[in-house]
N, C-alpha and C positions, 0 to 999 in steps of 0.2 A: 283074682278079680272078684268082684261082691256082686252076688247073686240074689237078684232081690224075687222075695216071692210073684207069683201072678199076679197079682193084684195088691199094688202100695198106694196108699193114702198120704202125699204130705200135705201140710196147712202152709197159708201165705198169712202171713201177721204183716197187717197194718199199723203204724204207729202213729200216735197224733200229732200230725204235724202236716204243715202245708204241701210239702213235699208228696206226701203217701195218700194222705185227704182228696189232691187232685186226681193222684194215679185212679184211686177208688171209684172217684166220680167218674172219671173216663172210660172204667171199665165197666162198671152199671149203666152207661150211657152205651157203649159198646155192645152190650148185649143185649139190652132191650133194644136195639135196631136189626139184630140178628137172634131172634128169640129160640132160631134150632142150635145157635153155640150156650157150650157151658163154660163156664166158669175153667175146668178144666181144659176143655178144647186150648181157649184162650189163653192161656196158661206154656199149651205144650206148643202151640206156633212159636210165642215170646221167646220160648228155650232155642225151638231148630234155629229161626233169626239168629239168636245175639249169638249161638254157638256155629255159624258159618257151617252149618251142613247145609250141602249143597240137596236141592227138592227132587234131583233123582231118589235121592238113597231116602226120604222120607216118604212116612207111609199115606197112602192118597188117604182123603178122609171119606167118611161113610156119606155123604152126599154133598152135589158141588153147591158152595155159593151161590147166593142168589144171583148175582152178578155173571155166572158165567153157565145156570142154566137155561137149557135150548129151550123154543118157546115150542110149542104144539106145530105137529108135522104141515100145517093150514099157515101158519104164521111164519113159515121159512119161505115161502116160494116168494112176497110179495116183498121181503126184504132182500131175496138173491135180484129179483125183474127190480129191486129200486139199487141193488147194485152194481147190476147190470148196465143200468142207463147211466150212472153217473163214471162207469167207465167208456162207456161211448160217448161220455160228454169231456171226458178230459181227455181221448184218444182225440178226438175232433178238433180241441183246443192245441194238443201239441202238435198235431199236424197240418194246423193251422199257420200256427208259428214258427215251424221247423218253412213252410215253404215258402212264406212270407219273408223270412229271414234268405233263404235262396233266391228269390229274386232281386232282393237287394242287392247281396251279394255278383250276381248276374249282371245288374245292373253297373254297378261299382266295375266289374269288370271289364265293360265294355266301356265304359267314358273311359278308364285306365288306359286302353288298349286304343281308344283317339286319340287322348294325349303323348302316348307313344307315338303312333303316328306321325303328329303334328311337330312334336320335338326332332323326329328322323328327318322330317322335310325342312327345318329350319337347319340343321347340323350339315346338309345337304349342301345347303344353300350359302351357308359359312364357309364350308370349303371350295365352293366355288370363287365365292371372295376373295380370299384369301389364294388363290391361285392366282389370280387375275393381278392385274396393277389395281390395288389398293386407291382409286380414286374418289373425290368425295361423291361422285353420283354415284355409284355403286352403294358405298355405305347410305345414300341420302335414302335407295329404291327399297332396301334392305329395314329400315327401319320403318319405312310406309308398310313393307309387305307385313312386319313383326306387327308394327302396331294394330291393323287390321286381324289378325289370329285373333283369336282366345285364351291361349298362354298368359301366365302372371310370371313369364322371366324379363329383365331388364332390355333395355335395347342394344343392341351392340352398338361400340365407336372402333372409329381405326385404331387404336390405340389399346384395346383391349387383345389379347389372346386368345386361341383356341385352349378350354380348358382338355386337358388330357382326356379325362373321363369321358368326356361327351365322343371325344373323336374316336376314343376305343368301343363304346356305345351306337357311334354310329355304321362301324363296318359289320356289327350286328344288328340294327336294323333295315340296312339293306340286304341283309339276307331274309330279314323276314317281312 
């Protein structure tokens, strides 16, 4: 393996061309907004990047970024009490919306749980029909009773049948 002394010097040659022209401008521009990096520094990040070493194994640099140093031990507390509040302001919003969202849901439940109801005492009501002699008073009383509910199902005629489903639904709603 090649051993290079403590301390190597290589040069970056620029060539005239658009291409390398811009690189140069970016990097002059680059470091006059960051005037603690060098030319070098610059240089050795561009290498770890494009050479996919991962930022464990690279060496921390001798002072952080402006970007990610802390500000004076006075200037931490009014940034924790302003982050503070904006988590109590989105804890306040989800649990706003988490309960809101449960009463609907509550709600939804319980009209569901009328309309069961309402459907058990009409399926009720069909079997008793249908027990009985099929006359047209019966069916006449039976469509006065439907059409007075709430329900959006059809009207029964003599003519129609007990759908299965309903009648097997229904020896479950008289249980409950």
């Amino acid at each position: 393996m090649f051993q290079w002394s403590k301390k190597v010097v290589k040069s970056v040659t620029f060539n005239p061309g658009v291409a390398d022209e811009s690189l140069l401008t970016l990097v002059e521009s680059h470091l006059e907004k960051d005037p603690e990096k060098t030319f070098s520094d610059l240089c050795k990040e561009a290498l770890w990047q494009s050479l996919c070493v991962p930022e464990s194994v690279r060496p921390n640099p001798q002072s952080p970024p402006p970007s990610t140093k802390l500000p004076a031990a006075g200037g931490l507390e009014p940034q924790i009490a302003d982050l503070q509040s904006q988590l109590t302001d989105l804890e306040e919003r989800f649990f706003a919306k988490t309960s809101h969202r449960l009463e609907m849901m509550e709600r939804h439940l319980m009209q569901l749980s009328q309309q069961v109801a309402q459907l058990g005492m009409m399926v009720n009501k069909l079997q008793v029909i249908q027990t009985s002699t099929q006359s047209p008073q019966v069916v006449e009383v039976l469509n006065n009773t439907h059409n007075s509910s709430t329900t959006t199902t059809s009207a029964v005629t003599p003519s129609q049948e007990v759908d299965p489903l309903i009648s097997r639904l229904s020896q479950y709603l008289d249980d409950f």
